[in-house]
DSSP file (Angstrom, degrees, kcal/mol; ACC not computed):
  #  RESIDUE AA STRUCTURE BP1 BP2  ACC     N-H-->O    O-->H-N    N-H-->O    O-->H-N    TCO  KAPPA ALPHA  PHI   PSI    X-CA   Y-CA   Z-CA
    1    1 A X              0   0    0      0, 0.0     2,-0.3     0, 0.0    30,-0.1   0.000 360.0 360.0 360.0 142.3    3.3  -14.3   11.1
    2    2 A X    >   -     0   0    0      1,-0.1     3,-1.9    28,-0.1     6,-0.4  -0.667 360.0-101.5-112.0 174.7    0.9  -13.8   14.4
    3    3 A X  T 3  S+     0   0    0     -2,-0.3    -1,-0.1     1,-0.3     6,-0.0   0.810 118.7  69.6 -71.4 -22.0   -2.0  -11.6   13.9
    4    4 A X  T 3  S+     0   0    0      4,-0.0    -1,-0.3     3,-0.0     3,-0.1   0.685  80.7  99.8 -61.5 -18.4   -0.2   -8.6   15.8
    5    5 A X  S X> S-     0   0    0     -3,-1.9     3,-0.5     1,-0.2     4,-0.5  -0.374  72.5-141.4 -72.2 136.7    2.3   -8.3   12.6
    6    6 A X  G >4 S+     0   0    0      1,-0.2     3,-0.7     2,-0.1    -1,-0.2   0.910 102.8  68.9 -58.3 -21.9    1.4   -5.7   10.3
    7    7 A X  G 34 S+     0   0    0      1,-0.2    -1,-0.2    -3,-0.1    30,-0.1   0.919  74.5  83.0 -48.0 -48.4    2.4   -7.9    8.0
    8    8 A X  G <4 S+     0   0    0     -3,-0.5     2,-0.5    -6,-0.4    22,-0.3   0.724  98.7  50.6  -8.6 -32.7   -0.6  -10.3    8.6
    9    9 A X  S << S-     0   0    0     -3,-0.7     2,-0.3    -4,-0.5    20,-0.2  -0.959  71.5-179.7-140.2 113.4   -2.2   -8.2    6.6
   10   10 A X        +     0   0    0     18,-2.3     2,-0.6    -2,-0.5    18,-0.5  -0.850   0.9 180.0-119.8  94.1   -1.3   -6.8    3.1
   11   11 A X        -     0   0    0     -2,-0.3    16,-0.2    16,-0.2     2,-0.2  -0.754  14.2-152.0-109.9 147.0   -3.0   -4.3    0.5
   12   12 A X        -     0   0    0     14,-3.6    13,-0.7    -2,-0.6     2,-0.4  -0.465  12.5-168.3 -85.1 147.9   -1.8   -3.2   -2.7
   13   13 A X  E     -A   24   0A   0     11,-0.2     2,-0.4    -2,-0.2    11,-0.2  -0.998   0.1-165.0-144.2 159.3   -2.8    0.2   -4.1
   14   14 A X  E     -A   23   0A   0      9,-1.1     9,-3.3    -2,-0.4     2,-0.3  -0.990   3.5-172.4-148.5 145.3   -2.4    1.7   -7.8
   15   15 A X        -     0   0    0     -2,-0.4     2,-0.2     7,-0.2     7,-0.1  -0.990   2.6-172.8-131.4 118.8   -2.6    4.8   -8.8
   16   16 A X        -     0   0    0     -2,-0.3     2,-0.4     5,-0.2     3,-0.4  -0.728  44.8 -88.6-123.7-159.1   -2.5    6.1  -12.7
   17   17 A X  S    S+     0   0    0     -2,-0.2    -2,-0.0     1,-0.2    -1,-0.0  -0.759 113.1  29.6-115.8 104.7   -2.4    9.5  -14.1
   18   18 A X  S    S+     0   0    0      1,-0.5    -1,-0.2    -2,-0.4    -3,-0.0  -0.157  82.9 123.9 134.6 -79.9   -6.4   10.5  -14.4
   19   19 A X        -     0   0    0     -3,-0.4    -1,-0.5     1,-0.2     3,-0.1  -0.117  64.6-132.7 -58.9 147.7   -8.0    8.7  -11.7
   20   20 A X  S    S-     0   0    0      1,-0.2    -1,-0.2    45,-0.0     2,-0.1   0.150  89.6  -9.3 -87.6  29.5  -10.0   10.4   -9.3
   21   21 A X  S    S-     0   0    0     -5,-0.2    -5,-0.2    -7,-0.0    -1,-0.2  -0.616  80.7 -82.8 163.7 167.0   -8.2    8.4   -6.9
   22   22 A X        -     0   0    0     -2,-0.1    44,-3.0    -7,-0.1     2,-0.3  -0.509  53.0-138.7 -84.4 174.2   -5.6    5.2   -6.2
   23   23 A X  E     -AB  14  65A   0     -9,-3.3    -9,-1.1    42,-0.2    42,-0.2  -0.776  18.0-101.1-119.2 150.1   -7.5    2.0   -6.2
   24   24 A X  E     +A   13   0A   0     40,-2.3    39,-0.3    37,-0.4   -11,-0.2  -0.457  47.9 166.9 -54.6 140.1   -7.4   -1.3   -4.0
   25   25 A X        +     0   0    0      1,-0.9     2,-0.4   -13,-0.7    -1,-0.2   0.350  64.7   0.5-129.3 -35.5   -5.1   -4.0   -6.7
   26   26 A X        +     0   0    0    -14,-0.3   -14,-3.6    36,-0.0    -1,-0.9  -0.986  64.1 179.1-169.8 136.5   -4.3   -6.9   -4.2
   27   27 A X        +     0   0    0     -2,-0.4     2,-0.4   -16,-0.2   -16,-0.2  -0.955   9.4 162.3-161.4 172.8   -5.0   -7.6   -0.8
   28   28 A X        -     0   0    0    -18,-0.5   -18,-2.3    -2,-0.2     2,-0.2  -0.982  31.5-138.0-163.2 155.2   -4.3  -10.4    1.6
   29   29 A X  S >  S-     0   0    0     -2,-0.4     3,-0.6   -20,-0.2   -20,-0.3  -0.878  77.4 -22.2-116.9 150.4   -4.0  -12.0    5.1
   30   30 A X  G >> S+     0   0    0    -22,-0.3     3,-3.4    -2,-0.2     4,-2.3  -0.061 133.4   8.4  66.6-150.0   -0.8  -14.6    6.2
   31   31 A X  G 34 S+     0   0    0      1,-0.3     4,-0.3     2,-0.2    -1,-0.2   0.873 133.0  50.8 -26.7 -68.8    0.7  -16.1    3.0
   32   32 A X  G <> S+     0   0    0     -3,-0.6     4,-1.0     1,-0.2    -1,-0.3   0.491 110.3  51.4 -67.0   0.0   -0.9  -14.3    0.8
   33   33 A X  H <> S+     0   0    0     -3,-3.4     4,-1.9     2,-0.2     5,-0.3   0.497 115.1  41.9 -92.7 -39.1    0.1  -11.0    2.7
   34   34 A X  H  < S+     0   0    0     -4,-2.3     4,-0.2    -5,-0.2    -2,-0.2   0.606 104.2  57.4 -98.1   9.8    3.3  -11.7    2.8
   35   35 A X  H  > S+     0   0    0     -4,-0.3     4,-3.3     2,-0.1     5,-0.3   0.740 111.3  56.7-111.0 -39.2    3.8  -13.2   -1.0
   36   36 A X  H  X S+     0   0    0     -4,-1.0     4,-0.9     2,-0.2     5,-0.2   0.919 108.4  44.1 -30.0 -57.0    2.2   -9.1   -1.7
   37   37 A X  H  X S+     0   0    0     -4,-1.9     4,-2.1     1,-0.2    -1,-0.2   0.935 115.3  49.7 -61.9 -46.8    5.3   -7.5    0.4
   38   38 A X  H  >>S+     0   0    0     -5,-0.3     4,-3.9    -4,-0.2     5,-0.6   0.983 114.9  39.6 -58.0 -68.7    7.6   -9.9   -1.5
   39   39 A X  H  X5S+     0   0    0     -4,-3.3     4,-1.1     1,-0.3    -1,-0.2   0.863 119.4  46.1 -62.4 -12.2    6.4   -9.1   -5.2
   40   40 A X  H  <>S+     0   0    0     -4,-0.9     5,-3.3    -5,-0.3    -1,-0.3   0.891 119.3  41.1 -94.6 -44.1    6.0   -5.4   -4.5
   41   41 A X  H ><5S+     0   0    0     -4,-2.1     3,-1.9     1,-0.2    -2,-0.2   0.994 117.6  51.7 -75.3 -51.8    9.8   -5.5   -2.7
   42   42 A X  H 3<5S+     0   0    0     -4,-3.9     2,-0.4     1,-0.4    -1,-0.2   0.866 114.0  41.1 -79.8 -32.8   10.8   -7.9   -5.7
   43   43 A X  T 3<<S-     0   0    0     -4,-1.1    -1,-0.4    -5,-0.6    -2,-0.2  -0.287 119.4-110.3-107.2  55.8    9.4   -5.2   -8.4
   44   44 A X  T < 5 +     0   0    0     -3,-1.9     2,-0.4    -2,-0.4    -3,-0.2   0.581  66.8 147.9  26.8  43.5   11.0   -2.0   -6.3
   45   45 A X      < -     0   0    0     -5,-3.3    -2,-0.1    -6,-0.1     2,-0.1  -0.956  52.9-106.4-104.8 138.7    7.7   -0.7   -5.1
   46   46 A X        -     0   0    0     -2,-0.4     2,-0.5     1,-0.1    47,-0.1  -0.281  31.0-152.1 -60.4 143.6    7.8    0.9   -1.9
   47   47 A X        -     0   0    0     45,-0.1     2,-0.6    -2,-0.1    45,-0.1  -0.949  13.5-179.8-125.3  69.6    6.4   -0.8    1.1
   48   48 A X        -     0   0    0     -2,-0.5     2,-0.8     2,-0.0    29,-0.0  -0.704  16.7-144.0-113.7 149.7    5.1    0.8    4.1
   49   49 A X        +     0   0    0     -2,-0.6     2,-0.3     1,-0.1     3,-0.1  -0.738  26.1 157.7-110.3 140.3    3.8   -0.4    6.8
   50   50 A X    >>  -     0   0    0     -2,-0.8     4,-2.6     1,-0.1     3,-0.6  -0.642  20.5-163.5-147.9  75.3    1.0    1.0    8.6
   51   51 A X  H 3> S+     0   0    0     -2,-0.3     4,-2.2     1,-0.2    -1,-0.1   0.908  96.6  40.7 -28.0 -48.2   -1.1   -1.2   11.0
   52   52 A X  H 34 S+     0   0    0      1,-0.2    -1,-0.2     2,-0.2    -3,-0.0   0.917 117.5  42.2 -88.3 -17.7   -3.7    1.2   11.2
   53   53 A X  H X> S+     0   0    0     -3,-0.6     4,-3.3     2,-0.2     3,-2.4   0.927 111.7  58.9 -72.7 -51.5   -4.0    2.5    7.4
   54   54 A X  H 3X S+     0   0    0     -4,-2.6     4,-2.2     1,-0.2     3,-0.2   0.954 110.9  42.1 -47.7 -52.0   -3.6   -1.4    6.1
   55   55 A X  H 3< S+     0   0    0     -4,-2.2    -1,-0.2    -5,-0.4    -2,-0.2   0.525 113.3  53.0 -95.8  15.5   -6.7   -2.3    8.1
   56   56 A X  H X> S+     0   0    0     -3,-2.4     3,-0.7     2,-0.1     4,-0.6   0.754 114.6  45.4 -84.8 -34.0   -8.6    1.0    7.0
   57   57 A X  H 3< S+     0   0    0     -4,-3.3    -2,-0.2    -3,-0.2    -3,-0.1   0.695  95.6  68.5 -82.3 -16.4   -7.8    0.0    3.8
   58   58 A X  T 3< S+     0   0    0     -4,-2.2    -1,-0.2    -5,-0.3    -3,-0.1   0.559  88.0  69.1 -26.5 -39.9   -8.7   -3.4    3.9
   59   59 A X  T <4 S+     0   0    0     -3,-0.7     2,-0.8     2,-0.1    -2,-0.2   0.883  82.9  88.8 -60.0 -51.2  -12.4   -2.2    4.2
   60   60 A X  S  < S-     0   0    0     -4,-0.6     4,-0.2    -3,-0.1     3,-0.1  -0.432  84.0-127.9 -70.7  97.6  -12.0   -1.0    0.4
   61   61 A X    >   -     0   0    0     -2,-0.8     3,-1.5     1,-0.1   -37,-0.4   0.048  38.1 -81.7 -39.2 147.3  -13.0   -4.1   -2.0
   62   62 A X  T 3  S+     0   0    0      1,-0.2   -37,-0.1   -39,-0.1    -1,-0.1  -0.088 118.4  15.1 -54.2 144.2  -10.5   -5.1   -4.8
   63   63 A X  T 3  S+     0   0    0    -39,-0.3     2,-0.5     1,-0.1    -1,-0.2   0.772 104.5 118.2  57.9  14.7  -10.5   -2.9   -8.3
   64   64 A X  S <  S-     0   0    0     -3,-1.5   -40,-2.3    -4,-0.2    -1,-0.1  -0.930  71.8-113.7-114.0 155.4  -12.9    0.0   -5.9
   65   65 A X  B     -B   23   0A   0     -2,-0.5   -42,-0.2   -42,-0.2   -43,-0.1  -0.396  33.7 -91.3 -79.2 152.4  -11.3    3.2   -5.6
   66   66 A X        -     0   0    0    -44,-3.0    -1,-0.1    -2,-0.1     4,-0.1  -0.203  51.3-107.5 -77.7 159.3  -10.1    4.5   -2.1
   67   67 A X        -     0   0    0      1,-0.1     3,-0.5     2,-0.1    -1,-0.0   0.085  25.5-108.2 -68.4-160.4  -12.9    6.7   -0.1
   68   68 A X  S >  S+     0   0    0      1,-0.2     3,-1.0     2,-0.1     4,-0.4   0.823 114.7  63.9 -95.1 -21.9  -12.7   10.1    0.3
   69   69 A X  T 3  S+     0   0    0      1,-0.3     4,-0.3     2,-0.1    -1,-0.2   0.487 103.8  53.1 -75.9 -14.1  -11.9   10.1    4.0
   70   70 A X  T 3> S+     0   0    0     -3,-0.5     4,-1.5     2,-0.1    -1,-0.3   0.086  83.8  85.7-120.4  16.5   -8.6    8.3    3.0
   71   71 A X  H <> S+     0   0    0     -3,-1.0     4,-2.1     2,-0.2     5,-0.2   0.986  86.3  50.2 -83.7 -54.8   -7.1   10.8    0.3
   72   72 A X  H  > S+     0   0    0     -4,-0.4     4,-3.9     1,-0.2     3,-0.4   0.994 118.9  43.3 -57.6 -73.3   -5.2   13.4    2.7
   73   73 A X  H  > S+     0   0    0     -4,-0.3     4,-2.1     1,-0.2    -1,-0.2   0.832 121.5  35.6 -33.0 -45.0   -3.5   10.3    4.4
   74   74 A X  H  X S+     0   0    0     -4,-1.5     4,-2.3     1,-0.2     5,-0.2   0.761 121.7  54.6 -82.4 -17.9   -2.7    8.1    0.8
   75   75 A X  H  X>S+     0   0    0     -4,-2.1     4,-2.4    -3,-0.4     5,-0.6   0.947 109.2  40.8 -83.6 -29.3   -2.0   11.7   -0.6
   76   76 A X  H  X5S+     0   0    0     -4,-3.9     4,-0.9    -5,-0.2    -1,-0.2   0.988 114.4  53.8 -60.4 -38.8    0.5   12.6    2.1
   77   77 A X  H  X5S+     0   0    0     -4,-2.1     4,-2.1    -5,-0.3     5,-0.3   0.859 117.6  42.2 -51.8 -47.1    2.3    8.6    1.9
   78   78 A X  H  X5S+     0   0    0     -4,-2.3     4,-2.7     2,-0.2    -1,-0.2   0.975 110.4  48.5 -85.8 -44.3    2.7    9.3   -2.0
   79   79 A X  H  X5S+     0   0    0     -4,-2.4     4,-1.1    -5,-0.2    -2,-0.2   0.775 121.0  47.0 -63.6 -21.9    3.9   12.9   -2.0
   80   80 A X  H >X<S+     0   0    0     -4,-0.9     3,-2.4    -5,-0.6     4,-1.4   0.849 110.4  43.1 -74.4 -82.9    6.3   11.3    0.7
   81   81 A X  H 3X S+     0   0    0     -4,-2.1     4,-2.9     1,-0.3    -2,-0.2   0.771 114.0  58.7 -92.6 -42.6    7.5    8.2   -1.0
   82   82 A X  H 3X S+     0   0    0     -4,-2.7     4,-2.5    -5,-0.3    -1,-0.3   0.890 103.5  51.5 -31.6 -53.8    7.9   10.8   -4.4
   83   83 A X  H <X S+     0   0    0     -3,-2.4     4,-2.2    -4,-1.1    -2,-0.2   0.899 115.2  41.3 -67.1 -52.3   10.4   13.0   -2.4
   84   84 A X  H  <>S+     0   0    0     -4,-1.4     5,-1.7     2,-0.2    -2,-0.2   0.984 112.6  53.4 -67.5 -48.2   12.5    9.6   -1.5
   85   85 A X  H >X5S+     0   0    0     -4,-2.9     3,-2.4     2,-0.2     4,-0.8   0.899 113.8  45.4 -58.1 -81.6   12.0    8.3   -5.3
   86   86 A X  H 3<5S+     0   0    0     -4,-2.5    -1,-0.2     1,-0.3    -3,-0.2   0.709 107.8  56.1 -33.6 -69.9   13.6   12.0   -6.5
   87   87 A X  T 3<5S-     0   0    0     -4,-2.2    -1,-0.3     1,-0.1    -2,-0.2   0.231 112.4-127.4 -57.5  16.5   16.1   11.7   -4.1
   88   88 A X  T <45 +     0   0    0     -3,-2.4     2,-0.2     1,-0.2    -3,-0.2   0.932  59.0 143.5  46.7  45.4   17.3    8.0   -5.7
   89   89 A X     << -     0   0    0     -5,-1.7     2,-0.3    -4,-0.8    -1,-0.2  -0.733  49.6-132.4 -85.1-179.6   17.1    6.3   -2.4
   90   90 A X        -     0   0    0     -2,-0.2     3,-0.1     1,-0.2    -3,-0.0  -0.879  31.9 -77.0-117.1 171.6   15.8    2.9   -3.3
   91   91 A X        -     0   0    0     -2,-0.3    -1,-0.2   -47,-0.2     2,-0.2   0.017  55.7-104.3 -38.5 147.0   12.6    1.0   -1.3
   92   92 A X              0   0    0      1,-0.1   -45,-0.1   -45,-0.1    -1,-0.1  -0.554 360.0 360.0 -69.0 157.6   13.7   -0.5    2.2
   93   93 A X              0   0    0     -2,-0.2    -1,-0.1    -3,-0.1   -52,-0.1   0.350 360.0 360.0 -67.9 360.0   14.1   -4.3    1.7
C-alpha cells in the first residue's frame, strides 16, 4: 500500500443503541489498516472508503466518541449503509 491509498489508513467505528454518538474501536496505518478492512469484510461489516473522512476520523483517539462536527456526515454514511442492509444487498468485498 503507498501512502496515497485510502487504504493506508483504516478506522473502525461502533455504534450501540444509547450512545450519544458512534465511537472510534480500531484504527491503523499499512498492515494494520489493511488486517481492519479484512476483519470488518471477513465479519460482513460494510466498508467505505473515504480518504477525507478516514483522516478526519483518525484525529479521534481509540474508545472516544466521534465530535460533534462529524455527526451529519457518520449520520448520513449509516442512514445510507441501513437503506442497502434493508435492501439485502451484502457489503462490497
Amino acid at each position: 500500500m503507498n501512502s496515497d491509498d485510502p487504504r493506508s489508513l483504516a478506522v473502525a467505528l461502533a455504534y450501540a443503541s444509547g450512545d450519544a454518538a458512534p465511537k472510534v474501536v480500531a484504527k491503523g496505518r499499512g498492515l494494520i489498516a489493511k488486517e481492519i478492512v479484512a476483519r470488518a469484510r471477513e465479519h460482513g461489516v460494510f466498508v467505505h472508503e473515504s480518504k477525507e473522512l478516514v483522516a478526519l476520523l483518525s484525529q479521534v483517539d481509540i474508545d472516544d466518541h466521534i465530535p460533534p462536527e462529524l455527526y451529519l456526515a457518520i449520520a448520513e454514511l449509516l442512514a445510507w449503509i441501513y437503506r442497502v442492509e434493508k435492501m439485502g444487498l451484502a457489503p462490497p468485498p
